[in-house]
C-alpha positions as CSV (number, residue, x, y, z in Angstrom):
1,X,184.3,48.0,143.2
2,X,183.0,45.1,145.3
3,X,180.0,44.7,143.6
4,X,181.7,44.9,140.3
5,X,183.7,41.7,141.5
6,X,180.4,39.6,142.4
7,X,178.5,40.6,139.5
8,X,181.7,39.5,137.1
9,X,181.6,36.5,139.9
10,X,178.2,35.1,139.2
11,X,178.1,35.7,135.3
12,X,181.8,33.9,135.2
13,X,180.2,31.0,137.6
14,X,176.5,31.3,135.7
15,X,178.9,30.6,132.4
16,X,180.5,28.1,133.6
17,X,177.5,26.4,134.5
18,X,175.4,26.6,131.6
19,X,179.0,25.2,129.7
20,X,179.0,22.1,132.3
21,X,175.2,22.0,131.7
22,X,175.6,21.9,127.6
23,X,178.6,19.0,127.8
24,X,176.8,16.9,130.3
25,X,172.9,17.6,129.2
26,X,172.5,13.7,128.5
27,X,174.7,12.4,131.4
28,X,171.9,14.5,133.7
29,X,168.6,12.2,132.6
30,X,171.0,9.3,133.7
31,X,172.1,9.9,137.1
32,X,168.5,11.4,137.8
33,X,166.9,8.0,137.1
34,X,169.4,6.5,138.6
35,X,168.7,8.0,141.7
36,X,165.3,7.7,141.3
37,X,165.0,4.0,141.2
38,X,167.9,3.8,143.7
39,X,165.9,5.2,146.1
40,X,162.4,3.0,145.3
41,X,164.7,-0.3,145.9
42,X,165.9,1.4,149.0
43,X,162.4,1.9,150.3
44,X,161.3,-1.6,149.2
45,X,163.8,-3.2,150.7
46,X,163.2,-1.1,154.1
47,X,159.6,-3.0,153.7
48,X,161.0,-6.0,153.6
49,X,163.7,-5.7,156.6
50,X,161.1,-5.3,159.3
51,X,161.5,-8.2,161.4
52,X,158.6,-9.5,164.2
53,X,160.4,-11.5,167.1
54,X,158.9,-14.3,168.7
55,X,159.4,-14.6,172.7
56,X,161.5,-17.3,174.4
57,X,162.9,-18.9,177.8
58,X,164.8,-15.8,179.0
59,X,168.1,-18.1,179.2
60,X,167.9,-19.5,176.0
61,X,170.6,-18.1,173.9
62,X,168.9,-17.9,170.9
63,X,165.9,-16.0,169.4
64,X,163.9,-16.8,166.4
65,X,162.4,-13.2,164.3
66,X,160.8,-13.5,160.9
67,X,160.7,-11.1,158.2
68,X,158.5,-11.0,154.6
69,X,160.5,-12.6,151.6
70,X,162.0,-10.0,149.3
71,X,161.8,-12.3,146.7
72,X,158.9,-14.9,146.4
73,X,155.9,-15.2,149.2
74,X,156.1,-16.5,152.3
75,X,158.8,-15.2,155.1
76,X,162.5,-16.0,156.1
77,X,163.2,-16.9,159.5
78,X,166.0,-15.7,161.5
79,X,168.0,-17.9,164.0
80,X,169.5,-15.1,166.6
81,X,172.4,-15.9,168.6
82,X,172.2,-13.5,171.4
83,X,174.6,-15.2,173.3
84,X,178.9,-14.3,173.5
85,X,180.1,-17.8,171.5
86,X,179.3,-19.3,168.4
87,X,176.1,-22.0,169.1
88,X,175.6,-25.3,167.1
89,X,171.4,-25.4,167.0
90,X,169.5,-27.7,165.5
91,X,166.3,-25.9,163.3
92,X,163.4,-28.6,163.0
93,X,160.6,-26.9,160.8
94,X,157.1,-28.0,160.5
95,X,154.2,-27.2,158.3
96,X,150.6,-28.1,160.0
97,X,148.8,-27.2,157.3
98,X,150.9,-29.3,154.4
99,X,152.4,-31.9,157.0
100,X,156.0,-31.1,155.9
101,X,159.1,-31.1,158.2
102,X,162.5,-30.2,157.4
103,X,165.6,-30.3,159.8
104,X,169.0,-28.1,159.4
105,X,171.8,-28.1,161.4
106,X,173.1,-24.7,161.7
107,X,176.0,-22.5,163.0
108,X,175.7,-19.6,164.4
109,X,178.3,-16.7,165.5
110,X,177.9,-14.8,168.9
111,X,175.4,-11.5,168.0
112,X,174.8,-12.9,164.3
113,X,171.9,-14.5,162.7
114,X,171.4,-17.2,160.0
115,X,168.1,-16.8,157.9
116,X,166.1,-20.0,156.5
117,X,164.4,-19.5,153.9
118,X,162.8,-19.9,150.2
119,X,166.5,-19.7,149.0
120,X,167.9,-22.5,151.6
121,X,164.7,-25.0,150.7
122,X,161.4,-23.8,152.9
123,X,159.6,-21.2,152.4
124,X,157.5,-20.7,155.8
125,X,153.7,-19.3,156.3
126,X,152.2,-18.0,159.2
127,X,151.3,-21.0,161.9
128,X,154.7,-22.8,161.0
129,X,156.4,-24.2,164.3
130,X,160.2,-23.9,164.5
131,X,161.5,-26.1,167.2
132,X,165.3,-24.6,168.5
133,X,167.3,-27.6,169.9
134,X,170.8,-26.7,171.6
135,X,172.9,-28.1,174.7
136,X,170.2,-30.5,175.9
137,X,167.6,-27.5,175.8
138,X,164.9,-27.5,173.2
139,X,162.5,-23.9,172.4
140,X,159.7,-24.5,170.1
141,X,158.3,-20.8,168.1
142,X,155.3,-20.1,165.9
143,X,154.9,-18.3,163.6
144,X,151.9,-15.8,164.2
């Protein structure tokens, strides 16, 4: 008898299957590539996300890490608060290479960062200098 019950169990589930199969056969190419290329701009963005730090005065409450530029060449800086209030810092970039400075005044919250970048005006290559100013103390980074 029990066997009787899963064998009329799987052909009733096997049926309704193949029936959810037939009704949804084009729906099925759809949310495979879907998924598909969901997971590619997951993995390219993972690429992307891997930020380098760069070393500063142990009581300086902020810390500068760079990552590549999803969009465009170059990297985006990060400006890391590490400290428990929001810091007003002032970001002086420099470009040996081309010359070029450019100066932001910037806000940050306590355990945030701000990123400065192609989309906010510079788009930085290795050997740029970032020079940190903030409460009369002034921390000057490369880029590697």
């Amino acid at each position: 008898m029990l066997v009787f019950l899963f064998t009329l169990l799987g052909f009733a589930s096997g049926r309704l299957y193949e029936k959810w199969r037939a009704e949804n056969r084009d729906k099925t190419g759809i949310i495979i590539g879907v998924i598909t290329i969901s997971a590619i701009i997951l993995v390219l963005i993972g690429m992307g996300l891997t930020a380098h730090t760069i070393q500063a005065k142990a009581n300086f409450p902020f810390r500068v890490t760079y990552r590549k530029a999803l969009l465009g060449a170059g990297y985006v800086e990060q400006i890391r608060n590490i400290s428990d209030k929001a810091q007003s810092v002032k970001v002086t970039l420099y470009n040996p290479a081309l010359n070029r400075t450019k100066v932001y005044a910037v806000v940050v919250d306590p355990q945030r960062f701000k990123e400065i970048g192609h989309l906010q005006g510079w788009t930085a290559t290795s050997g740029d200098v970032i020079t940190l100013e903030c409460g009369g103390d002034t921390e000057e980074f490369k880029i590697p």
